[in-house]
TITORNU-980672 format. One record per residue (C-alpha): residue number from 1; residue in one letter; x, y, z. Coordinates in steps of 0.001 Angstrom, whole numbers, padded with zeros to 6 digits, always signed. Example, Ala and Ser with C-alpha at 12.3 -4.5 7.8 and 13.67 -1.06 7.14 Angstrom:
<recs>
{pos=1 code=A xx=+012300 yy=-004500 zz=+007800}
{pos=2 code=S xx=+013670 yy=-001060 zz=+007140}
</recs>
This chain:
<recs>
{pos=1 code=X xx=+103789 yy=+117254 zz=+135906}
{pos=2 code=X xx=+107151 yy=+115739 zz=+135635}
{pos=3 code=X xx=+109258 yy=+112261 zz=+134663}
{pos=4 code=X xx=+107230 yy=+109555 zz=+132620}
{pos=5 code=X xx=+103679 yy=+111614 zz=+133454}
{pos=6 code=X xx=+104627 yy=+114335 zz=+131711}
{pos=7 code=X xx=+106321 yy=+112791 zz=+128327}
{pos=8 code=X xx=+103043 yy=+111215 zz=+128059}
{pos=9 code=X xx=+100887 yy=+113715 zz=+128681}
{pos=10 code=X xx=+099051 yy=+114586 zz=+125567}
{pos=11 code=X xx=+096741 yy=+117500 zz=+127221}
{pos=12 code=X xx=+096612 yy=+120763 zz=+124475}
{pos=13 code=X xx=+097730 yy=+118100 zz=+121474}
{pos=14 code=X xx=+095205 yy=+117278 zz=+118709}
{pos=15 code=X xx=+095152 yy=+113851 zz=+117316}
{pos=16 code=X xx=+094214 yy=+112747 zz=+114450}
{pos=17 code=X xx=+092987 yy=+108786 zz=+114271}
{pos=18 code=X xx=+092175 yy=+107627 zz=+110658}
{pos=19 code=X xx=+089270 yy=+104739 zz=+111154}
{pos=20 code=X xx=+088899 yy=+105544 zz=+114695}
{pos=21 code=X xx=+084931 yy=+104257 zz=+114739}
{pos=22 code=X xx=+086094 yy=+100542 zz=+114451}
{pos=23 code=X xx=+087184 yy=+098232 zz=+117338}
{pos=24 code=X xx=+091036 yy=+099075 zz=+117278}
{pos=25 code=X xx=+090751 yy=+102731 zz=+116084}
{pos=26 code=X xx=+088194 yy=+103293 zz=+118750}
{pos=27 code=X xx=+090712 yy=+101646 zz=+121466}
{pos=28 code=X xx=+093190 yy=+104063 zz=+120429}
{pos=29 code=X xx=+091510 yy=+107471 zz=+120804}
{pos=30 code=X xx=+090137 yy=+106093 zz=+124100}
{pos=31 code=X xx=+094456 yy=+105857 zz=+125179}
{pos=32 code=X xx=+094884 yy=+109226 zz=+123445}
{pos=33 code=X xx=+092071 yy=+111125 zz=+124711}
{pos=34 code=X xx=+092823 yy=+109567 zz=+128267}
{pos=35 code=X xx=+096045 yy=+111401 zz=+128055}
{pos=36 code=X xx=+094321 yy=+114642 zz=+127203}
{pos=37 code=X xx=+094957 yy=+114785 zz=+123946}
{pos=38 code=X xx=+091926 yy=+116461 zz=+121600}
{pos=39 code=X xx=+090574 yy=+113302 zz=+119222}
{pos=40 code=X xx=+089604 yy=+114161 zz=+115500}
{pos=41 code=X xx=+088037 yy=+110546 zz=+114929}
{pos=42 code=X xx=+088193 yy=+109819 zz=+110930}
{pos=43 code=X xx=+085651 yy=+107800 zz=+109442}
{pos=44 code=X xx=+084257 yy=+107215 zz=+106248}
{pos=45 code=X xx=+080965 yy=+105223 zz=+106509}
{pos=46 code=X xx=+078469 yy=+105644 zz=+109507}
{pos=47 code=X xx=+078489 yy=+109032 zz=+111054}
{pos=48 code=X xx=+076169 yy=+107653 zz=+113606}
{pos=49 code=X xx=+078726 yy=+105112 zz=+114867}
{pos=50 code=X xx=+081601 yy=+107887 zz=+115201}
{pos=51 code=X xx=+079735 yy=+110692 zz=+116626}
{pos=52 code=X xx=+078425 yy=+107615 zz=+119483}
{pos=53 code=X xx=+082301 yy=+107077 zz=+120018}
{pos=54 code=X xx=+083372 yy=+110802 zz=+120086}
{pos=55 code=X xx=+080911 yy=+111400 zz=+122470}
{pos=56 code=X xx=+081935 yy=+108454 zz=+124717}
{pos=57 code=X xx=+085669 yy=+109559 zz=+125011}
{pos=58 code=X xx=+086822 yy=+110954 zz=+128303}
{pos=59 code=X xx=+089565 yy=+113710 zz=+129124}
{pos=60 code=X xx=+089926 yy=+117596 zz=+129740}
{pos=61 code=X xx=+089808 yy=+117806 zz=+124991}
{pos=62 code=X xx=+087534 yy=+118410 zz=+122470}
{pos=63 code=X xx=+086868 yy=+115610 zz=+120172}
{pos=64 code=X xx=+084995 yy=+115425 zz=+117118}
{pos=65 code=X xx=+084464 yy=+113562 zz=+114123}
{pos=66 code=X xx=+085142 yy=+113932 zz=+110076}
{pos=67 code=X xx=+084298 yy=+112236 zz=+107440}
{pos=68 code=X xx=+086739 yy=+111011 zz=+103999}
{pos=69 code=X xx=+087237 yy=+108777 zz=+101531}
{pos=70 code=X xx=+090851 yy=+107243 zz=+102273}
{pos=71 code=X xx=+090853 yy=+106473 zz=+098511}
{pos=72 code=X xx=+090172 yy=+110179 zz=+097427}
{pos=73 code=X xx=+093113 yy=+112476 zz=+097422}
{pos=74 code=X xx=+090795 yy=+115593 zz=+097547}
{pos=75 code=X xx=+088478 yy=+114136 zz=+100534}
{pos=76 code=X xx=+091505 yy=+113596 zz=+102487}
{pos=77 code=X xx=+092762 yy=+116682 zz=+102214}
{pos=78 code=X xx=+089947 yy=+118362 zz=+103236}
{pos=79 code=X xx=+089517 yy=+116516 zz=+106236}
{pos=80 code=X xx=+093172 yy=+116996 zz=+106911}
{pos=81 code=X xx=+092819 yy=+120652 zz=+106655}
{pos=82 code=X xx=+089582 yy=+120802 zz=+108880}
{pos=83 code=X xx=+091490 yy=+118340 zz=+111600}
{pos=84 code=X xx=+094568 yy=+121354 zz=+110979}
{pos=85 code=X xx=+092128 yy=+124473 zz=+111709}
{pos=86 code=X xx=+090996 yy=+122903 zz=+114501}
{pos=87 code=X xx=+094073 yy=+122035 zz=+115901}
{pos=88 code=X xx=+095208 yy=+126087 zz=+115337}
{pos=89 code=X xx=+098524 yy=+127179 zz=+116199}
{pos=90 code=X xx=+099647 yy=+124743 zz=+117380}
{pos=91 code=X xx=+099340 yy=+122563 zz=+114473}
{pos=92 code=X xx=+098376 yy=+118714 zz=+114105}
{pos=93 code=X xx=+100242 yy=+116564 zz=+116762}
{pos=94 code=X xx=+100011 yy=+113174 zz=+116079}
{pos=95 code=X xx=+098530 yy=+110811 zz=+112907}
{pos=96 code=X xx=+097776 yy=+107035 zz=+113804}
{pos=97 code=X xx=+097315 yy=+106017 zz=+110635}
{pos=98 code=X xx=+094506 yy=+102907 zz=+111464}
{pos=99 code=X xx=+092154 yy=+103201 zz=+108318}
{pos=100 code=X xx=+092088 yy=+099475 zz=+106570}
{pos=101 code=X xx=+090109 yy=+096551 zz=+105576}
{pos=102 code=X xx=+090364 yy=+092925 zz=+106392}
{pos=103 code=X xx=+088928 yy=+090754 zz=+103895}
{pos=104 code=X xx=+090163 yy=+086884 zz=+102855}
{pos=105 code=X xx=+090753 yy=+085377 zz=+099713}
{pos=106 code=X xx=+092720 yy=+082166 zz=+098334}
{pos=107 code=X xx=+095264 yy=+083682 zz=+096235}
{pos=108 code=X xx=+093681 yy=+082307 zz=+092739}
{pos=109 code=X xx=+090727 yy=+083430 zz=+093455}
{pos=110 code=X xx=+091994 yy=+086853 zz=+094091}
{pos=111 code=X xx=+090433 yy=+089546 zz=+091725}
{pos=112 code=X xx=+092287 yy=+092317 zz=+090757}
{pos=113 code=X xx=+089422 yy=+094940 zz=+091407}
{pos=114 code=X xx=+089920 yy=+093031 zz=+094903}
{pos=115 code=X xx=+093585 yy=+093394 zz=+095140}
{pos=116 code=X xx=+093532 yy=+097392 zz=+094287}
{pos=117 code=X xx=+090760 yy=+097589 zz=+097075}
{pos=118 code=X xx=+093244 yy=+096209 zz=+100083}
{pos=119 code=X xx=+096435 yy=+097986 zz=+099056}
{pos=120 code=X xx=+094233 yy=+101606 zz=+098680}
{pos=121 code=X xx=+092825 yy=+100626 zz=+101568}
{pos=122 code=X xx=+095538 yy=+099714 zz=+103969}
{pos=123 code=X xx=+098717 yy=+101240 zz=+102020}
{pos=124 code=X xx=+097102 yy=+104077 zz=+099377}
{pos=125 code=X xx=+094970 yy=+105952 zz=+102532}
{pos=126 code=X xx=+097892 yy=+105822 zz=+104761}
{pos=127 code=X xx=+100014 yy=+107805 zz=+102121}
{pos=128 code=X xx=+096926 yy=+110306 zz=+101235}
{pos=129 code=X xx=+096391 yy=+111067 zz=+105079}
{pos=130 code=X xx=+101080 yy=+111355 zz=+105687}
{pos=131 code=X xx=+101426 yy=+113525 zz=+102585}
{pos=132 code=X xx=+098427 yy=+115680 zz=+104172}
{pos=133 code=X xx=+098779 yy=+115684 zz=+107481}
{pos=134 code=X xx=+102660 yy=+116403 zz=+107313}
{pos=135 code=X xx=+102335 yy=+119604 zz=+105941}
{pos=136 code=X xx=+100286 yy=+120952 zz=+108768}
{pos=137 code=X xx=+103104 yy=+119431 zz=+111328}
{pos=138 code=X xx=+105558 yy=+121072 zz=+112997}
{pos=139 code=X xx=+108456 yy=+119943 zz=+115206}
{pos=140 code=X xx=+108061 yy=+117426 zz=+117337}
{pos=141 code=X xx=+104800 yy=+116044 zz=+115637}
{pos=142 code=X xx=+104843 yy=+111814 zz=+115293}
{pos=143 code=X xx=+102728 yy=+109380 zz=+112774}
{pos=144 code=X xx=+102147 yy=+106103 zz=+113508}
{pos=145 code=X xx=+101502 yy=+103618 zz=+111099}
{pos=146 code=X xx=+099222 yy=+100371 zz=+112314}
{pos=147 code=X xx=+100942 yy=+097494 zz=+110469}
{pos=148 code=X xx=+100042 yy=+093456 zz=+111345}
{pos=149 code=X xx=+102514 yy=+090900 zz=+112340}
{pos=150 code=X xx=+101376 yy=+089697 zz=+108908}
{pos=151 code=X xx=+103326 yy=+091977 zz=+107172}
{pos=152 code=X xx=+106325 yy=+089935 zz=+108599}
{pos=153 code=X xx=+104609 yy=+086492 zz=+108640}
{pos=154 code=X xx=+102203 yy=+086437 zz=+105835}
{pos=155 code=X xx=+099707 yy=+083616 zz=+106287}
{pos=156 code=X xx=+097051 yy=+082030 zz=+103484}
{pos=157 code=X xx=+094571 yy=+083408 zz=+102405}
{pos=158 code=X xx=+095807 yy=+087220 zz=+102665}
{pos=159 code=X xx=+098173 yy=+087640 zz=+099953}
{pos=160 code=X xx=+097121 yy=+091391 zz=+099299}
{pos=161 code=X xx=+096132 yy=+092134 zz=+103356}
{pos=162 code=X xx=+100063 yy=+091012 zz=+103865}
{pos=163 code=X xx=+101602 yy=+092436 zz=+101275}
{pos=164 code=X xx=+099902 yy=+095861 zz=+102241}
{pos=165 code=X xx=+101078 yy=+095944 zz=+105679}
{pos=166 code=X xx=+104709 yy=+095006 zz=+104225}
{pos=167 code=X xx=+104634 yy=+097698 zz=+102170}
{pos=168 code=X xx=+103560 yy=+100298 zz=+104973}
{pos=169 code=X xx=+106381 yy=+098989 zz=+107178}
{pos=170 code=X xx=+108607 yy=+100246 zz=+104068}
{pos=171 code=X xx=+106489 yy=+103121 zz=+104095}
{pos=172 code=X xx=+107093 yy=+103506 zz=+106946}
{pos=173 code=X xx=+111028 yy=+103616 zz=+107228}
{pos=174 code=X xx=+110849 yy=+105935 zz=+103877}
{pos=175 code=X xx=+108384 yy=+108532 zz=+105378}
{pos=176 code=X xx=+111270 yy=+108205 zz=+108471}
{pos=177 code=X xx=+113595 yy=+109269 zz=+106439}
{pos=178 code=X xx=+112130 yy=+112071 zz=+104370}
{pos=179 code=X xx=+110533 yy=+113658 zz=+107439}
{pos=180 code=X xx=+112904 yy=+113137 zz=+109790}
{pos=181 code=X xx=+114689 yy=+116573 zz=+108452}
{pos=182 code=X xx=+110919 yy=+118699 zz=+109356}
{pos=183 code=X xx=+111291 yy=+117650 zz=+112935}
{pos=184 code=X xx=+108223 yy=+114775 zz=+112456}
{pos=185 code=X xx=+109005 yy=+111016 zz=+113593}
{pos=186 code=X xx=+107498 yy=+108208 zz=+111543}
{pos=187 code=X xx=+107021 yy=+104525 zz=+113161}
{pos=188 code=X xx=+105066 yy=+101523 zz=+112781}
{pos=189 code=X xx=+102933 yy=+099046 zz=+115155}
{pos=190 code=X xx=+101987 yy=+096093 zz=+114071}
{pos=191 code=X xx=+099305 yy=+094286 zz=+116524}
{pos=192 code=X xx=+098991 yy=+090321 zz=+116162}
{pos=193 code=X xx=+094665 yy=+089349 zz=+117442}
{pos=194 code=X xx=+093243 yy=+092063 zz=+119177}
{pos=195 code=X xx=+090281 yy=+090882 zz=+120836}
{pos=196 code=X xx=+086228 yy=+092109 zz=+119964}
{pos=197 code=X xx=+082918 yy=+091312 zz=+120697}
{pos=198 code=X xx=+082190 yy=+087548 zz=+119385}
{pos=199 code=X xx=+085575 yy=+086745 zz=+117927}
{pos=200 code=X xx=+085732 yy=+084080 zz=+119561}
{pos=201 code=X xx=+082481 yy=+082340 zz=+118581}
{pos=202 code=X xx=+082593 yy=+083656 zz=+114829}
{pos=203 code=X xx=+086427 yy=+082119 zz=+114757}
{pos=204 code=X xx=+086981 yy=+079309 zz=+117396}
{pos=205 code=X xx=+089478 yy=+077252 zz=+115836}
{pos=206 code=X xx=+091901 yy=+080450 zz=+114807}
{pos=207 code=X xx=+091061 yy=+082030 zz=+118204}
{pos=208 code=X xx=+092208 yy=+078934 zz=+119945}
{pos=209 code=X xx=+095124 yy=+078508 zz=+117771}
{pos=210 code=X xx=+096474 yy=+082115 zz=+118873}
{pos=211 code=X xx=+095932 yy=+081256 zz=+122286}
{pos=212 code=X xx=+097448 yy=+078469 zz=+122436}
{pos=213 code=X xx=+100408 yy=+080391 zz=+120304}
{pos=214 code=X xx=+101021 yy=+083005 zz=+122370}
{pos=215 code=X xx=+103476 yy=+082984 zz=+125386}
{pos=216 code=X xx=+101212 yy=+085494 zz=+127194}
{pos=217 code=X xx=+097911 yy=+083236 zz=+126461}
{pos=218 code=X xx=+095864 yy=+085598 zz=+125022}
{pos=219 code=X xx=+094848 yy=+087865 zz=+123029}
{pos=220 code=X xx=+095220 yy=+091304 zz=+122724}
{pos=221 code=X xx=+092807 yy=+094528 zz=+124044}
{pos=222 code=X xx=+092569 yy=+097664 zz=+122184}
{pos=223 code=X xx=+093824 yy=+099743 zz=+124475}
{pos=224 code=X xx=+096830 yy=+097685 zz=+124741}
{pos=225 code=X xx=+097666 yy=+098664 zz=+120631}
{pos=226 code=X xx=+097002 yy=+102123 zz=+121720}
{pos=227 code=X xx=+099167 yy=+102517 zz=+124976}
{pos=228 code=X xx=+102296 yy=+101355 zz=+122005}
{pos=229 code=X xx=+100623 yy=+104287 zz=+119553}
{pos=230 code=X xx=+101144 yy=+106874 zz=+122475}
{pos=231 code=X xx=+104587 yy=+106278 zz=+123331}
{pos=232 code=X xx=+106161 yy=+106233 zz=+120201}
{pos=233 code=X xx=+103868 yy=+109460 zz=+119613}
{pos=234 code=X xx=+105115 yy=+110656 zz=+122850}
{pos=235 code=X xx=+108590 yy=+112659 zz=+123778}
{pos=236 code=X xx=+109105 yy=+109686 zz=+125867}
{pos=237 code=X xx=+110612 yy=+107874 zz=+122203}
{pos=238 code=X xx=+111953 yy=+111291 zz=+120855}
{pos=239 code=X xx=+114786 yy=+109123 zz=+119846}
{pos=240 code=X xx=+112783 yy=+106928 zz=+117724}
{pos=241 code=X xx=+111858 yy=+106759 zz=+114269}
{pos=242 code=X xx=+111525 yy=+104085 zz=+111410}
{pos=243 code=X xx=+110599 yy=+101867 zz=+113864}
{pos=244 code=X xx=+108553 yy=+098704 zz=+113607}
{pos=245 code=X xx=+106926 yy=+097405 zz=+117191}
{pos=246 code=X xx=+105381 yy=+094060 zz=+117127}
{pos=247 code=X xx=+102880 yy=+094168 zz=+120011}
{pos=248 code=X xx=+101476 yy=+090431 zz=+119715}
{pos=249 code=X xx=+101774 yy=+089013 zz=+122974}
{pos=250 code=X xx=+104622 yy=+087245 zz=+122158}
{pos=251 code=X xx=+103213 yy=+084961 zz=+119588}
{pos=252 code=X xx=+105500 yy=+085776 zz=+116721}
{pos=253 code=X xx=+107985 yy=+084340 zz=+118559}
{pos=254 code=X xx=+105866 yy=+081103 zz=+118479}
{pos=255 code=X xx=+106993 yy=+078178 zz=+115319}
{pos=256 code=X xx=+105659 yy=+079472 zz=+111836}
{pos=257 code=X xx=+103289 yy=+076086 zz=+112156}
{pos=258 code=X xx=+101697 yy=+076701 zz=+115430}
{pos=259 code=X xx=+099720 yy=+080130 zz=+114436}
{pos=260 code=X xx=+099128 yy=+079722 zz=+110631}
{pos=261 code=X xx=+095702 yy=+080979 zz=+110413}
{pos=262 code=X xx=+094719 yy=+084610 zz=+109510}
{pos=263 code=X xx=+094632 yy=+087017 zz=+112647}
{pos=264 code=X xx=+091732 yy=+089358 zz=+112290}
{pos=265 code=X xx=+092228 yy=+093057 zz=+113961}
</recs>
């Protein structure tokens, strides 16, 4: 195998997927394992959701499922550690750090149990899962943070969901820096409305809004979040690191006014 192919040709490579049992994380294993790649799906609620999605991945590798607590320093490490051992020699590939929650709240109304919730959630569990799964990384091994095109364009309503994804863009370029020495590349992608089952009837008026925001006219897929996780995982962006890539159909390119609504994942 040889030219493009090959740099993205994950066959013999374990990755690791934190909250890969949900719409998006599930979208990005599928890319992953597609490109032979071994899939340790993370999850932390639901075991019988995850082992349905393992099971439904395709390719030549091995996947299988573990459970942690993204806010538990210990539980992360020992899924880390089992994701490592199974990887063996050849050591942990790739992190796509997906793990998160989504929830809305006017900003005076916004508890402070609430607040810790979203940044552990979408900032503390990506830092747990880096500072594990680094260690068991050798040369040539990428992470890939999933950001939102919130954390450049906050809108209402998700004061702590924005300022999270901010912070992991930061995160992001630090990590970048501090790992770039070991050999491992750190970037960011940060997905505007990927599309799921009945978005479109539980959220007509923001769904519309999008569309009608976007250059491209719709939404996004998935797959189409993953297929930016596997080249900037891939040798094919060896070059690469402390990046941030918006993959939102073009809509943050759209006036501030004409997509101010939240943009669930």
């Amino acid at each position: 195998m040889s030219g493009l192919e090959g740099l993205l040709d994950f066959g013999g490579k374990t990755v690791l997927v934190t909250g890969a049992s949900g719409n998006l994380g599930l979208g990005i294993a599928l890319v992953f394992a597609r490109a032979g790649a071994s899939i340790v799906l993370h999850y932390r609620d639901h075991p019988e959701r995850a082992e349905a999605a393992a099971a439904a991945l395709p390719g030549p590798g091995h996947h299988v499922c573990l459970a942690a607590d993204g806010a538990n320093e210990a539980s992360v490490r020992r899924c880390v550690d089992e994701a490592a051992r199974l990887s063996g020699e050849a050591g942990l590939a790739v992190l796509v750090n997906n793990a998160g929650s989504y929830p809305s709240s006017p900003l005076l109304e916004l508890e402070q149990a609430s607040w810790i919730e979203v940044i552990e959630a979408n900032l503390g569990s990506a830092h747990l899962f880096t500072s594990a799964a680094a260690r068991h990384m050798l040369p040539g091994a990428a992470i890939v943070n999933i950001a939102s095109i919130e954390g450049l364009r906050p809108v209402r309503g998700h004061a702590h969901y924005a300022a999270a994804k901010a912070a992991l863009i930061s995160y992001t370029q630090t990590s970048a820096l501090e790992l770039g020495p070991l050999g491992i590349r750190v970037n960011s992608v940060s997905p505007g409305l990927v599309d799921r089952t009945g978005l479109a009837a539980a959220w007509p008026e923001g769904y519309r809004r999008f569309i009608a925001a976007a250059p491209l006219g719709r939404t996004g897929h998935p797959e189409e979040v993953g297929n930016a996780c596997l080249f900037l995982a891939s040798p094919a962006a060896s070059w690469i690191t402390g990046a941030n890539l918006v993959v939102d159909g073009g809509v943050s390119a759209a006036a501030p006014q004409d997509a101010q609504a939240p943009l669930p994942h």
